[in-house]
Every structure is written in C-alpha cells, then in structure tokens.
C-alpha positions as CSV (number, residue, x, y, z in Angstrom):
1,X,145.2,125.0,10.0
2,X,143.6,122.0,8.5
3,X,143.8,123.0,4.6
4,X,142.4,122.2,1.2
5,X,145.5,123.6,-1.0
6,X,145.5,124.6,-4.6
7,X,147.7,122.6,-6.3
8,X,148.9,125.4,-8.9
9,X,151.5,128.2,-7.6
10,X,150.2,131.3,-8.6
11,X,152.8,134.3,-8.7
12,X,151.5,137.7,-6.8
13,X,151.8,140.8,-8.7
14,X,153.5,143.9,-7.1
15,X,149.9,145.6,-5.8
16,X,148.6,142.1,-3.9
17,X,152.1,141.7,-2.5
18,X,151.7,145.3,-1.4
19,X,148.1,144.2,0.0
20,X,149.9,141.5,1.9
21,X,152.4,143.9,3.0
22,X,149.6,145.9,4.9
23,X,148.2,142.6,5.9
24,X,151.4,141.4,7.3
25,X,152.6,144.5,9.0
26,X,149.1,144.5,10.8
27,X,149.2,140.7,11.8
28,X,152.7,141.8,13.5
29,X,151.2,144.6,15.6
30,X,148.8,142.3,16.3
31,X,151.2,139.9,17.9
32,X,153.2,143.2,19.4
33,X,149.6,144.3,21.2
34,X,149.4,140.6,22.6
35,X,152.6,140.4,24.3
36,X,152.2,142.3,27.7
37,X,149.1,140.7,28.1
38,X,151.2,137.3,28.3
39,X,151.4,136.0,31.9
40,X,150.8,134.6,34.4
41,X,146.8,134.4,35.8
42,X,145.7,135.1,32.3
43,X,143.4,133.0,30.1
44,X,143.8,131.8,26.4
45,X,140.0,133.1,26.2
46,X,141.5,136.4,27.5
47,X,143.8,136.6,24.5
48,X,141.4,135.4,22.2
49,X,139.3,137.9,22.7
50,X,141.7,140.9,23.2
51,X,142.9,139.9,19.7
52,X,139.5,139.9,18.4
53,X,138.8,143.2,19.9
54,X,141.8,144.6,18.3
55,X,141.4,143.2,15.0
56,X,137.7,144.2,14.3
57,X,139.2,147.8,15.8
58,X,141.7,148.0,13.2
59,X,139.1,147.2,10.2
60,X,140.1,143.2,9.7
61,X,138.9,140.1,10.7
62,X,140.3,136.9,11.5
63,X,141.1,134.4,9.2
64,X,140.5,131.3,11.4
65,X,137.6,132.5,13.1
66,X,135.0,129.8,11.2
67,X,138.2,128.5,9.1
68,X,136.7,124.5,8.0
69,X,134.5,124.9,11.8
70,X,137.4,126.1,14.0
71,X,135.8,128.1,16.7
72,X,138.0,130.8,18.0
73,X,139.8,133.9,16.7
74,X,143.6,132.6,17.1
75,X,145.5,129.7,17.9
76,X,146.9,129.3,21.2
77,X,149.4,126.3,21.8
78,X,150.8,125.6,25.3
79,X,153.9,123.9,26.3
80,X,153.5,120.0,25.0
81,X,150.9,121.6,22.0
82,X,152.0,121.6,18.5
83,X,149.8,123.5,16.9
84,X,146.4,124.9,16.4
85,X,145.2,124.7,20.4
86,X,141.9,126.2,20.9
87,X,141.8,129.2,23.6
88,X,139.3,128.8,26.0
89,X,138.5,130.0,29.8
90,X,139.6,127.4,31.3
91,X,143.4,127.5,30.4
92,X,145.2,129.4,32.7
93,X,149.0,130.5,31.8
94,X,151.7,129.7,34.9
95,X,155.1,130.4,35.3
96,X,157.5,128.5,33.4
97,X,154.4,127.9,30.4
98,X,155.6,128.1,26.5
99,X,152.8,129.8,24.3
100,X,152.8,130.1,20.7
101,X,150.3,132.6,19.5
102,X,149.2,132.1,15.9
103,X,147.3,135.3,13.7
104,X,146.2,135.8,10.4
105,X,144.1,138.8,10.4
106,X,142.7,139.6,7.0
107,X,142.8,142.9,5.8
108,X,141.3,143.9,2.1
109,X,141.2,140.7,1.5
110,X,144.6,139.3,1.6
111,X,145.9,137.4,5.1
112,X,148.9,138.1,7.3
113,X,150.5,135.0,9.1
114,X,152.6,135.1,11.4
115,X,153.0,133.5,15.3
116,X,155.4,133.5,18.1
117,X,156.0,131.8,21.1
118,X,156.4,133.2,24.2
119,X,158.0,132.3,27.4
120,X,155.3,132.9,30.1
121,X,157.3,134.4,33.5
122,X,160.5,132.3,33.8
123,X,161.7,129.6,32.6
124,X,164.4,126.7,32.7
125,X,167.9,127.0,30.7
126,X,166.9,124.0,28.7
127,X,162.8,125.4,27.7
128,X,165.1,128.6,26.9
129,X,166.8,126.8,24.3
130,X,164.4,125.6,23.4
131,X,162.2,128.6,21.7
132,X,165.8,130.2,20.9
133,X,166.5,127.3,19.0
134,X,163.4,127.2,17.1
135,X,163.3,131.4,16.3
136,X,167.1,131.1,15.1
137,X,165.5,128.0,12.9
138,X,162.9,130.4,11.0
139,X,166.0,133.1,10.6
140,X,167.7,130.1,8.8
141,X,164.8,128.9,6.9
142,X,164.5,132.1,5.4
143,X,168.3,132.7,4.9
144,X,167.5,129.7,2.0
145,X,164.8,131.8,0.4
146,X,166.1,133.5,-3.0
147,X,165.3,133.2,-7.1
148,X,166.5,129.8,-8.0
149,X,166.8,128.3,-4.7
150,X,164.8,124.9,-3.8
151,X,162.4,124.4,-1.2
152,X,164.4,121.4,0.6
153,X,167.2,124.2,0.8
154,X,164.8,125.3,3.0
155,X,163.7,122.3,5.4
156,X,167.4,121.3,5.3
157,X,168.9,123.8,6.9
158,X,166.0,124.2,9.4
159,X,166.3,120.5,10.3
160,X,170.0,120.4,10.2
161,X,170.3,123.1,13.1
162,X,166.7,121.7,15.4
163,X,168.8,118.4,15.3
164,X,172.2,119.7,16.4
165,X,171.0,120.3,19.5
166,X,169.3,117.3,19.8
167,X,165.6,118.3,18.9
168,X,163.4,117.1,16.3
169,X,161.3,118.7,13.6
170,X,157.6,118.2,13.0
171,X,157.0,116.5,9.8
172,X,153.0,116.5,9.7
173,X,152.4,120.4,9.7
174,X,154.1,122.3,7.2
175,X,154.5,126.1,5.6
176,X,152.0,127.3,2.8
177,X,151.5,129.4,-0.1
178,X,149.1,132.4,1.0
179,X,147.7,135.3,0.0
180,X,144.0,136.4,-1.1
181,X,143.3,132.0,-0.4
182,X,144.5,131.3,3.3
183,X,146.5,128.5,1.9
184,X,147.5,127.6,-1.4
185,X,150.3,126.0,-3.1
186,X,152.8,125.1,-2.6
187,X,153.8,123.5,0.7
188,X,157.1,124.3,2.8
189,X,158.3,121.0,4.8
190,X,160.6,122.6,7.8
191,X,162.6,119.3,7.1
192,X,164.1,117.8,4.0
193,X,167.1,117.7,1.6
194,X,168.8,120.2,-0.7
195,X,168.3,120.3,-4.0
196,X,165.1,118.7,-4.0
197,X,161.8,120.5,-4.3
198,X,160.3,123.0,-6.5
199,X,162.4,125.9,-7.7
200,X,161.7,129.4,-6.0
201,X,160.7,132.1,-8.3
202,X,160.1,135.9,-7.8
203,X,156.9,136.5,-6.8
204,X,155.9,133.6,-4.8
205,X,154.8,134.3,-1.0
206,X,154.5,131.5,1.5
207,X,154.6,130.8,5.2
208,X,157.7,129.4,6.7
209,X,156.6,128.1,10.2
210,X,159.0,125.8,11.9
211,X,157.6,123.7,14.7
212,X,160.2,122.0,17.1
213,X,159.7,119.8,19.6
214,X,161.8,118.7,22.7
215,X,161.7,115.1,22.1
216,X,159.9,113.2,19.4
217,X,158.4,114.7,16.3
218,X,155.4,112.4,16.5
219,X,152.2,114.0,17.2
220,X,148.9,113.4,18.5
221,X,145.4,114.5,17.7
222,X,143.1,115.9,20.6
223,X,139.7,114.7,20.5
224,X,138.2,118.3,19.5
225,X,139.9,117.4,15.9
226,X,142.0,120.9,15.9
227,X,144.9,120.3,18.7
228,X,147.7,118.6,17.9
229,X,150.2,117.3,20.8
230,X,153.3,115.6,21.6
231,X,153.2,111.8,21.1
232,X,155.6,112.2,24.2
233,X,153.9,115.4,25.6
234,X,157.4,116.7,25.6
235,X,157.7,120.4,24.9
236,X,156.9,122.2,21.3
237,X,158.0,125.6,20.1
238,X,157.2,127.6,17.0
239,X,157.6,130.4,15.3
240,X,156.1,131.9,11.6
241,X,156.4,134.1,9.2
242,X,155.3,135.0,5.6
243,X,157.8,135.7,2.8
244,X,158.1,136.5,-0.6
245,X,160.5,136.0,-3.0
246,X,162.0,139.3,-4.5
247,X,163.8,140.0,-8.2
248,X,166.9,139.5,-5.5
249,X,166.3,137.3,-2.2
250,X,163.3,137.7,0.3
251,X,161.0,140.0,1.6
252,X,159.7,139.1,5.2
253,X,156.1,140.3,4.4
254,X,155.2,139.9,9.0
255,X,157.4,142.7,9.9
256,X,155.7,145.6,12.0
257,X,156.2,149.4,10.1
C-alpha cells in the first residue's frame, strides 16, 4: 500500500507479538476461506466482498478498507498487475489467470499481512514457474531472517534465485515494519546486497513480500493512483508474509493454527 513510514524501529514486546500472532493466524484463514472461491466465472468484487463478510464475521476489520482513500477490502492483482489492483465487478477470472490476493485483517488492534497468488484453472509450464519461483523466493527471504543478520541478506538471496531463472525483482514496492501502525519502519527491499542494511534484532516484525515479474522489473501506474503494472505487461507473481525475529531465528507470524 501507499505508506507514510515511521522512521524509528520499534521492538514489539512478547504480548503485542502475541496480538500479532492472533492477527496473523486469522489473516491466514482468511486467505484459506478465499481459495475455493478462486476460479473461473468469478469476480474480484466477489472476493472482495466474501472476504469482507468473513472478516467482520470473525470480529476484525480490514486494514485497507479506507487505507490513504483506497476503496475496497483487499487487494486483488491479476496476471501483468504488480500490486495493489482494485477488485471490482467487472473483472472476471479465466483460465490460465495469476491472482495475488493481498489481506491484512486487523484484529485488537494489531494487523496480519499476508497474500498469495493463485493459479486460476490451468496454467502453462512457464506461468507455473513462475508463482513456484516467487513462493520458494519468500521461503528464502525468510531463511535470512535471524539476530544479527542484515536486511540485504535478505533481498540478496531473494534476488539471486528470481534472476537464476531469468526473472526480475521489483524494486519500487518493498516489505515493512508492522504491527499496531500498518506500516512502520523499517523497509525490506526483496533485492539488494549482503552485508548491507540495518542489523536484525529480536523483536522486530516486518513483512517480507517478494514481487516477481516475468520480464522487466519496471512498473507502471494505473490512472486510479493504486494499480501498479508491468512496464512490459509481462506477468507478476507474489507472495507475503509477516515475521519476527526470535531470541533464535524467525517466527512466521501468517501461519494458520
């Protein structure tokens, strides 16, 4: 989402990691509720609102719903979209589409962030490899995470395994500190170089959020100021979750109970 970050880190204690927990683990049912409803025939406005419905159901409500004027409860970003793609009625998901479906439900107070994309029916080898490539690029990403580690550690290994298949890595949207603020310090480039960056401490929760694209990591922005495309209108695939950083290594905060 379009942000206004805080530029301090600030270091969760152990009960609003725990609300975070709750939040995450919520956000991922979320996602696990939308998934059958993925197909062909169905509307982004469908999912929108399903996920509304569900949300308000479960006693939360959703973060970007309003977020600096954006107008719908998720994001939903098809095939050549990057991020933040506004559902609407008209959008209707084919065969062979790419969707990444983007949630942050908040629940007492605190956010849980976490997308997917999905492959809508079937789908070539290549747009296969595609969204396999990009999932195994979050695994990575958070591999990286642990006390002491930098945050290029982070970007580099994500960027190191998009390119070997001859992909490319978005550079204008990146990760994000979260928690009771949708997004705070400190940003997570999916790109970069080891070494470099601000050291990880226990504590700290962010999003990692990969976005790979089929061809050129250039974008372009759609005339509604939100949607962010392509240069090439290639395809783009993405996958998030949120994190923090344990006495040990990493907790993945978007897992479902």
């Amino acid at each position: 989402m379009k942000t206004e970050r805080t530029e301090t880190i600030v270091i969760l204690s152990q009960r609003e990691i725990e609300k975070m927990r709750r939040a995450g683990q919520l956000a991922a049912k979320l996602l696990q509720y939308l998934e059958p409803l993925v197909k062909p025939g169905v509307t982004t406005l469908q999912l929108n609102d399903a996920a509304e419905r569900w949300t308000k159901a479960h006693g939360a409500k959703s973060a970007p719903l309003g977020y600096k004027g954006y107008p719908k409860s998720i994001c939903t970003s098809v095939n050549e979209v990057i991020c933040h793609g506004i559902p609407n009625a008209k959008q209707v998901l084919r065969d062979g589409d790419i969707i990444n479906i983007d949630v942050t439900p908040i629940l007492d107070g605190y956010h849980g962030d976490t997308s997917k994309t999905f492959i809508v029916g079937n789908a070539s080898p290549k747009v296969k490899q595609l969204v396999e490539v990009t999932e195994e690029c979050l695994r990575l990403g958070i591999a990286e995470v642990k006390p002491g580690a930098k945050i290029g550690d982070i970007g580099a290994a994500i960027q190191e395994y998009a390119e070997s298949y001859g992909f490319s890595v978005v550079r204008d949207f990146v990760g994000h500190g979260i928690s009771n603020i949708f997004h705070t310090a400190p940003d997570i480039p999916h790109y970069g170089i080891r070494g470099k960056g601000k050291r990880l401490r226990p504590g700290m929760v962010f999003t990692i959020e990969p976005m790979i694209n089929e061809g050129t990591w250039e974008f372009e922005m759609l005339g509604d100021g939100w949607t962010a495309v392509t240069s090439d209108r290639k395809l783009s695939a993405q996958f998030e979750h949120t994190l923090a950083v344990t006495e040990d290594g990493v907790e993945i905060l978007t897992l479902s109970a």
